[in-house]
PATORLUM-677941 format. One record per residue (C-alpha): x, y, z. Coordinates in steps of 0.2 Angstrom, whole numbers, plus 2048, in hexadecimal, padded with zeros to 3 digits. Layout:
<rs>
XYZ/...
</rs>
This chain:
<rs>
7E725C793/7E825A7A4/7E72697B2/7F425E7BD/7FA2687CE/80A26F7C5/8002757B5/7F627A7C3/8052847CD/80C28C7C0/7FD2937B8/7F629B7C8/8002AB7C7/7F62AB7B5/7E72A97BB/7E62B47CA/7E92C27BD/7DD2BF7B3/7CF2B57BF/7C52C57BD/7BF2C07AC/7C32AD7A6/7B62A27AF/7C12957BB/7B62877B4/7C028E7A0/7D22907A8/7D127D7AC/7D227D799/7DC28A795/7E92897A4/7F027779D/7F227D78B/7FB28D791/80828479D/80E27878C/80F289781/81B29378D/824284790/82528077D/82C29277B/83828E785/83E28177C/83B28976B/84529976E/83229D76B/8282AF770/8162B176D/80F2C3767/7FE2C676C/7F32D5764/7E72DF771/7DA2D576B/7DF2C676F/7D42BD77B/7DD2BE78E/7E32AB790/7EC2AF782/7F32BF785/7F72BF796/7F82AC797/8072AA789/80B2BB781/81D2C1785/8172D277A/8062D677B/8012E7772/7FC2F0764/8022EF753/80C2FC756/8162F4763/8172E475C/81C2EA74E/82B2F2757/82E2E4763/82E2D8756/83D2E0752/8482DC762/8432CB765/8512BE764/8462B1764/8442A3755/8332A3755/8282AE756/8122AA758/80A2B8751/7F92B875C/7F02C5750/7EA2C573F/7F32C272E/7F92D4729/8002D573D/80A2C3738/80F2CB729/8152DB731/8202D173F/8292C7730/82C2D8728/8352DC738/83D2CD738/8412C6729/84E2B872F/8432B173D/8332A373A/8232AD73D/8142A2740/8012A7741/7F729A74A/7E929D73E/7ED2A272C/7DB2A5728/7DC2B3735/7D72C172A/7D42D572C/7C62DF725/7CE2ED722/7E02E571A/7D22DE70D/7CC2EB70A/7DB2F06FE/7E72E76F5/7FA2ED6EC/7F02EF6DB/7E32FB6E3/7F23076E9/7FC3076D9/7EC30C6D1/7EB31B6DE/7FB31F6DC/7F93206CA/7E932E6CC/7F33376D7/8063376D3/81233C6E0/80733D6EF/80E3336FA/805323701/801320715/7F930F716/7F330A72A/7FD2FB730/7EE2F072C/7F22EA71C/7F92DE714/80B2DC70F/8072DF6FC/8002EF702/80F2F670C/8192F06FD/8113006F2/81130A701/81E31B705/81A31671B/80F30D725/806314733/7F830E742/7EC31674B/7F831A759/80432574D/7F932973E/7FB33C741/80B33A744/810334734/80733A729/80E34C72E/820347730/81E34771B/81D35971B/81235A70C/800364709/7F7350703/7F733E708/7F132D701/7EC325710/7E5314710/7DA30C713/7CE30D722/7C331B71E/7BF31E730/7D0321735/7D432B726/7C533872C/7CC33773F/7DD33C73A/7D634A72D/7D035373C/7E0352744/7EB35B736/7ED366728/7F335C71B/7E435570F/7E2343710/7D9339700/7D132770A/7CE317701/7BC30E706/7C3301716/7BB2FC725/7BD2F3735/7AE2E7736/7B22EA74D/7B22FB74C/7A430173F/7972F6747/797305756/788313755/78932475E/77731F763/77C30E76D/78831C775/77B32677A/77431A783/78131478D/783324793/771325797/7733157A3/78431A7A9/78632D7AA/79832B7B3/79E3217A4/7AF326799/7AB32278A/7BE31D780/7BC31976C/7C831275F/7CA31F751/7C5310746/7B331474B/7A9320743/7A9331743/79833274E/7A0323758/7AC33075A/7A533F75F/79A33976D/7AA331777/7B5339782/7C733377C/7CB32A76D/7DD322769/7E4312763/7E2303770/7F4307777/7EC31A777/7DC312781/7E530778B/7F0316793/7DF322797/7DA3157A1/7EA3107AB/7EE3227AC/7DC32A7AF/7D431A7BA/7C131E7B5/7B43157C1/7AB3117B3/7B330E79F/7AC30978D/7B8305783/7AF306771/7BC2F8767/7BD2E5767/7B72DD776/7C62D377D/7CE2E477E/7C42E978D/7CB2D9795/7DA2D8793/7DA2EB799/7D02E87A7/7DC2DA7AE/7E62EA7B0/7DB2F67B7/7D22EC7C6/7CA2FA7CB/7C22FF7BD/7B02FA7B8/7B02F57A4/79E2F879B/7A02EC78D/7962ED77F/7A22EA773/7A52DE761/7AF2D075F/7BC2D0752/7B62BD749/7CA2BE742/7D32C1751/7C82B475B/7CE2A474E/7DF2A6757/7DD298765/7E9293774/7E727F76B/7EC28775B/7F9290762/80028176A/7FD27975B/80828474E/81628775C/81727275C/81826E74A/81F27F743/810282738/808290730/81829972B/8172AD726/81E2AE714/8222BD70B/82B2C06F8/83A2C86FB/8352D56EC/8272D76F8/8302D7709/83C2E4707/82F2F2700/8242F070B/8312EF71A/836301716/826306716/8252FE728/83630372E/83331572B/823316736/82E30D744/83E31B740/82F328744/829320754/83B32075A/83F333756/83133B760/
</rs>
């Protein structure tokens, strides 16, 4: 495709936000691809969700909702839309139709995968729920359908604490990143039994590769996502959920920031925060980065790719969703 002068005009406003961290040599690629998505949304009834993760032509080029998967969870909700593009992985795609059972949910990349939803399936919590009868089951929001569907609520990183003391009992299943299972253990009372998951992003950081930052850049506010672990942890300054991170730095403006998750997030943040200096030594999540502004375009053309769900499936894990959102809207 062409970068004719009206691609060229109604992408600039785009660009100018984002100029600071796509080359001018790549929008030249990305700027005619974006113009034919929003305008295809337009004549879809159409709106793209976009994950923080997302790289930024995508989620400042051609999101309507560009958040965490807490918010998209919620905004899902309220769209009127036809279509919706899930710009995220497959459990987040899954979660949107949950939301929205009536509308055509499309991922541009079905192979889009999570490390951590496969790290558990719906077999592995009935057997957990079977050792420990009547403890009620918190499973993170990064997990597959089949998992919400044995589930009592859902949570994120963002409201983990949250939920998992709005039960009011002495012991949770939580499930099934172990990391975030420790984080939130120091956070309450109640006793939390993990299952074995991981983010391939976030355990990849080292309290030592930490340390060394700091040593090159003593100003530096270190912020970590409580997927990391515990050491990761312990030598940052803040940790919270990429909405969590994404406020300290609006709120706080640091000369000088870290954030310690997937690398796009500190782009897509700083766009933001101009004034900010981003060190970024981060890792790239290989599932988020299959999503694609051509394959986007792609899917929103023919209508492919289309979320699916059983309707055994559907409903039980949409409670399980639905409560964590009657939660968020109660506090």
């Amino acid at each position: 495709m062409e970068l004719s002068i009206e691609i060229r005009k109604t992408t600039d406003p785009i660009y100018q936000k984002v100029s600071k961290v796509i080359p001018e040599i790549e929008w030249a690629f990305h700027a005619p691809l974006i113009h034919k998505i929003n305008m295809l949304k337009k004549e879809k009834n159409a709106v793209v969700l976009a994950h923080n993760y997302q790289t930024p032509e995508i989620f400042h080029g051609i999101a309507d909702i560009a958040a965490d998967s807490l918010a998209l969870a919620v905004e899902a909700e309220k769209t009127n839309a036809d279509i919706i593009v899930l710009c995220g992985v497959h459990f987040m795609a899954e979660t949107a139709k949950l939301m929205n059972p009536n509308k055509k949910v499309l991922l541009p990349d079905m192979g889009a995968g999570c490390s951590v939803a496969s790290s558990i399936t719906g077999k592995d919590v009935k057997m957990l729920k079977e050792k420990y009868p009547s403890v009620p089951v918190v499973t993170y929001v990064n997990t597959s359908a089949d998992v919400k569907a044995e589930s009592d609520i859902c949570c994120t990183s963002a409201n983990a604490v949250k939920v998992v003391e709005s039960l009011g009992v002495d012991k949770v299943i939580f499930l099934p990143d172990q990391y975030l299972a420790k984080y939130v253990s120091t956070k309450t009372k109640v006793q939390i039994i993990s299952w074995v998951g991981t983010c391939i992003v976030h355990e990849r950081f080292s309290a030592q590769e930490i340390k060394d930052i700091r040593k090159q850049n003593p100003e530096i506010v270190i912020l970590s996502h409580p997927e990391c672990p515990a050491e990761v942890i312990a030598a940052s300054d803040y940790t919270g959920s990429t909405s969590g991170m994404s406020k300290y730095v609006k709120n706080n403006q640091p000369s000088k920031v870290m954030l310690v998750t997937e690398c796009s997030m500190s782009d897509n943040v700083q766009v933001d925060n101009p004034n900010v200096q981003f060190i970024k030594p981060c890792n790239l999540c290989p599932h988020m980065k299959t999503i694609t502004l051509p394959k986007v375009l792609d899917c929103l053309e023919k209508e492919t790719n289309e979320i699916l769900i059983p309707e055994i499936i559907s409903r039980k894990a949409r409670k399980a969703v639905e409560r964590m959102v009657a939660i968020g809207r109660s506090h």
